[in-house]
C-alpha positions in Angstrom: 6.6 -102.3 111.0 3.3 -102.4 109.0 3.3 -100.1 106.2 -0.4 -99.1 105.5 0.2 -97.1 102.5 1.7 -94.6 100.8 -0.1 -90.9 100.1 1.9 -88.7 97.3 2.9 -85.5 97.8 2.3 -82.7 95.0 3.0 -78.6 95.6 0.6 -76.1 93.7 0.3 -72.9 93.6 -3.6 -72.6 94.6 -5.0 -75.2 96.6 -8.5 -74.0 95.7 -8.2 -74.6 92.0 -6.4 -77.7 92.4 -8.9 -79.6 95.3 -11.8 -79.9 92.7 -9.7 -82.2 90.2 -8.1 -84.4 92.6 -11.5 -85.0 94.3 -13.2 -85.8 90.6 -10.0 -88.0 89.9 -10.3 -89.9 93.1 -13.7 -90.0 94.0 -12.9 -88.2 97.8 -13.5 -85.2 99.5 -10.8 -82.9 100.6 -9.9 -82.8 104.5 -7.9 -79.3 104.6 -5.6 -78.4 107.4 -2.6 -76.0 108.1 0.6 -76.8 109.9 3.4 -74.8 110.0 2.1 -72.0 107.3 1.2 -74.8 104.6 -2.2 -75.1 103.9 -2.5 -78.6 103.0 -5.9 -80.8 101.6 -5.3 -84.3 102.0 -7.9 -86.0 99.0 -7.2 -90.3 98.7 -3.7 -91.3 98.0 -3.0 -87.6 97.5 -1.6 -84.6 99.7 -1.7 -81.4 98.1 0.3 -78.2 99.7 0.4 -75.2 99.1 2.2 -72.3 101.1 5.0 -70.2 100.9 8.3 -70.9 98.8 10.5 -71.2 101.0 8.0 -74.0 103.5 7.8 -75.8 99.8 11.2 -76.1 98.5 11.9 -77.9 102.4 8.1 -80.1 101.8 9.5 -80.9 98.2 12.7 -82.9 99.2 10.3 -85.5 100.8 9.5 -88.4 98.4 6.4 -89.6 99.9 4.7 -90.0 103.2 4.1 -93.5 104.0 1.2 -94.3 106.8 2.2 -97.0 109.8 0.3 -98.5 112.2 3.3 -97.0 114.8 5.5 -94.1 114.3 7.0 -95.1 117.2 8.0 -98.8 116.1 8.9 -97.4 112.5 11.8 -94.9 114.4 12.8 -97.9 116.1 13.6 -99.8 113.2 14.5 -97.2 110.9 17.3 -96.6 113.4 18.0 -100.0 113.4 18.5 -100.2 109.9 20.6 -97.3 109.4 18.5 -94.5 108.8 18.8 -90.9 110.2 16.0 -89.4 112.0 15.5 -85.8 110.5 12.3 -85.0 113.0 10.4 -86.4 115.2 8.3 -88.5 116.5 6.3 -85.1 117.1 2.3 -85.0 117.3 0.0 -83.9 114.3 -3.5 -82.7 114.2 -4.4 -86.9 113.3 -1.4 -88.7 115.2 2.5 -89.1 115.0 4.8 -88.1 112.3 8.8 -88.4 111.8 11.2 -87.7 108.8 13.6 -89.9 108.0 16.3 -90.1 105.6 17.3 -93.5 104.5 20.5 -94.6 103.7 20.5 -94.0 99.5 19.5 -90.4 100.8 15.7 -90.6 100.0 13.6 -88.2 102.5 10.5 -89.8 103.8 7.5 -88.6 105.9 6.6 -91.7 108.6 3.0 -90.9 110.3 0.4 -92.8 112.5 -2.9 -91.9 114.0 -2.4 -93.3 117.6 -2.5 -89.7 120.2 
C-alpha cells in the first residue's frame, strides 16, 4: 500500500471564520463540501469540519485521514494485518474512503480518488 499523505483533521465552530487563516497559513484555497450534515473545507494538509455535536464527537475519534493510491488494496492489508474495518470501502464525492481501527485502537480515515 502507498501512503500519499496524511491530511489533519481539526473541528471548529464556524467554518467561515476559520477558512481564511488556514488558507493564509498554507498558501491554498478552500474546496468546501458537505457529507453527512458536516460541512467540511478541505485547505493543504488540513480538513476543517464543522457540523453538529453530535456528527463531531463521532469525526473527532479519528486521528487522521491518510490518502492511498487504493482504498481497496489498503482494506486488503489492513485486514491482513489485524485491523478492524469500521466502514467502508464506500464512495465520496472525490473517490473511496474506509475507517479503520488498528490494533493499539487508533481510528483512521483510509481514502483514494479512483471512482
Amino acid at each position: 500500500m502507498e501512503i500519499l499523505g496524511a491530511s489533519l483533521r481539526i473541528c471548529v465552530d464556524d467554518l467561515d471564520t476559520a477558512i481564511p487563516f488556514y488558507e493564509r497559513l498554507s498558501g491554498g484555497t478552500a474546496l468546501r463540501f458537505e457529507r453527512g450534515g458536516v460541512q467540511v473545507a478541505a485547505i493543504g494538509s488540513f480538513l476543517l469540519m464543522s457540523g453538529p455535536e453530535a456528527e463531531l464527537e463521532v469525526l473527532r475519534r479519528v486521528a487522521a485521514t491518510i490518502a492511498v493510491r487504493d482504498v481497496a488494496e489498503a482494506h486488503r492489508l489492513l485486514a491482513d494485518l489485524g485491523a478492524r474495518i469500521i466502514a467502508g470501502p464506500v464512495p465520496t464525492p472525490a473517490g473511496r474512503n474506509l475507517l479503520a481501527m488498528h490494533p493499539d485502537g487508533s481510528i483512521f480515515e483510509y481514502v483514494d480518488q479512483t471512482g
